[in-house]
C-alpha positions as CSV (number, residue, x, y, z in Angstrom):
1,X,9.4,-13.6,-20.8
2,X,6.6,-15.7,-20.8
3,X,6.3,-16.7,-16.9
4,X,7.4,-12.6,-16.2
5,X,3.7,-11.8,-18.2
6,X,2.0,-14.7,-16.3
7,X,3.7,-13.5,-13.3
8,X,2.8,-10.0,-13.6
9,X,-0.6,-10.6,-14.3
10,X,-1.9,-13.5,-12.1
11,X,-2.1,-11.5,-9.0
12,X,-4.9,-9.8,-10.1
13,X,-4.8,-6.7,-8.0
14,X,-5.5,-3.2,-8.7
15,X,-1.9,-1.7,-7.4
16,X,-1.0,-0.8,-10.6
17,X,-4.3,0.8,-11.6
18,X,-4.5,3.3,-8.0
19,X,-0.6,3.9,-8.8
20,X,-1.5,5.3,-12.5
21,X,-4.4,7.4,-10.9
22,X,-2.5,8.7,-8.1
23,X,0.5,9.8,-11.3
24,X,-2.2,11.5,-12.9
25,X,-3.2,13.2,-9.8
26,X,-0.5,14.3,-8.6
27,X,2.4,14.4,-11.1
28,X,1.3,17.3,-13.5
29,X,0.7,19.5,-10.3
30,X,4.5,18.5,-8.9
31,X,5.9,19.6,-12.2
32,X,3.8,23.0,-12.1
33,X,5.3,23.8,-8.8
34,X,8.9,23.0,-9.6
35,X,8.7,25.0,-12.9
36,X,7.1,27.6,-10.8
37,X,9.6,27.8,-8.5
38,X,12.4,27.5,-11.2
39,X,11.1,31.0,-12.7
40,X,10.3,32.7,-9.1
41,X,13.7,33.9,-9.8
42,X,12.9,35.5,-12.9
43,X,9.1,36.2,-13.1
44,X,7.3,36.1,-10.0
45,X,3.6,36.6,-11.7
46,X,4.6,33.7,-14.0
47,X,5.6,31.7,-11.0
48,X,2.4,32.8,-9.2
49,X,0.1,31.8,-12.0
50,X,1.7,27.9,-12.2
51,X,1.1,27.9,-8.1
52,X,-2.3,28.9,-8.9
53,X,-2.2,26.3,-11.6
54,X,-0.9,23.2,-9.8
55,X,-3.5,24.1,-6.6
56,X,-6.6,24.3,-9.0
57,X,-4.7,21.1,-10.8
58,X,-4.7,19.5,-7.1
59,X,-8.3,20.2,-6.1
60,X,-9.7,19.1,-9.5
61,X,-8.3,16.2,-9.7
62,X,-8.4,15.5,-6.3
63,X,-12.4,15.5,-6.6
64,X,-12.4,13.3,-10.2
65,X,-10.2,11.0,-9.5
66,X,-10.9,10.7,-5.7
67,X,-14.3,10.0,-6.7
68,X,-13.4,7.0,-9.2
69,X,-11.3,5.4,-6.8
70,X,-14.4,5.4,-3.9
């Protein structure tokens, strides 16, 4: 266990730091759309307003966290 931590940590790199970001990006927006397009079936305004949701999601984050990683 104790040469994984050392391992783990003595690349210093930032991989797992931009693959967190890009998560918080885009995962929450992914999961809008497929629970929008689960209930397009059944509700189409509901399913319209998570689209709506996930875009605005998209674009937001897209122009926080886009500018923290430049």
């Amino acid at each position: 266990m104790k040469t994984f931590l050392l391992e783990a940590t003595s690349g210093g790199g930032y991989e797992g730091i931009i693959i967190l970001i890009i998560a918080i990006m885009f995962g929450p927006a992914i999961l809008l759309a497929i629970i929008g397009l689960i209930l397009l079936k059944k509700s189409k305004k509901a399913a319209k307003v998570l689209f709506i949701l996930a875009v605005v999601y998209v674009l937001v984050s897209l122009g926080i966290c886009g500018s923290i990683m430049v």
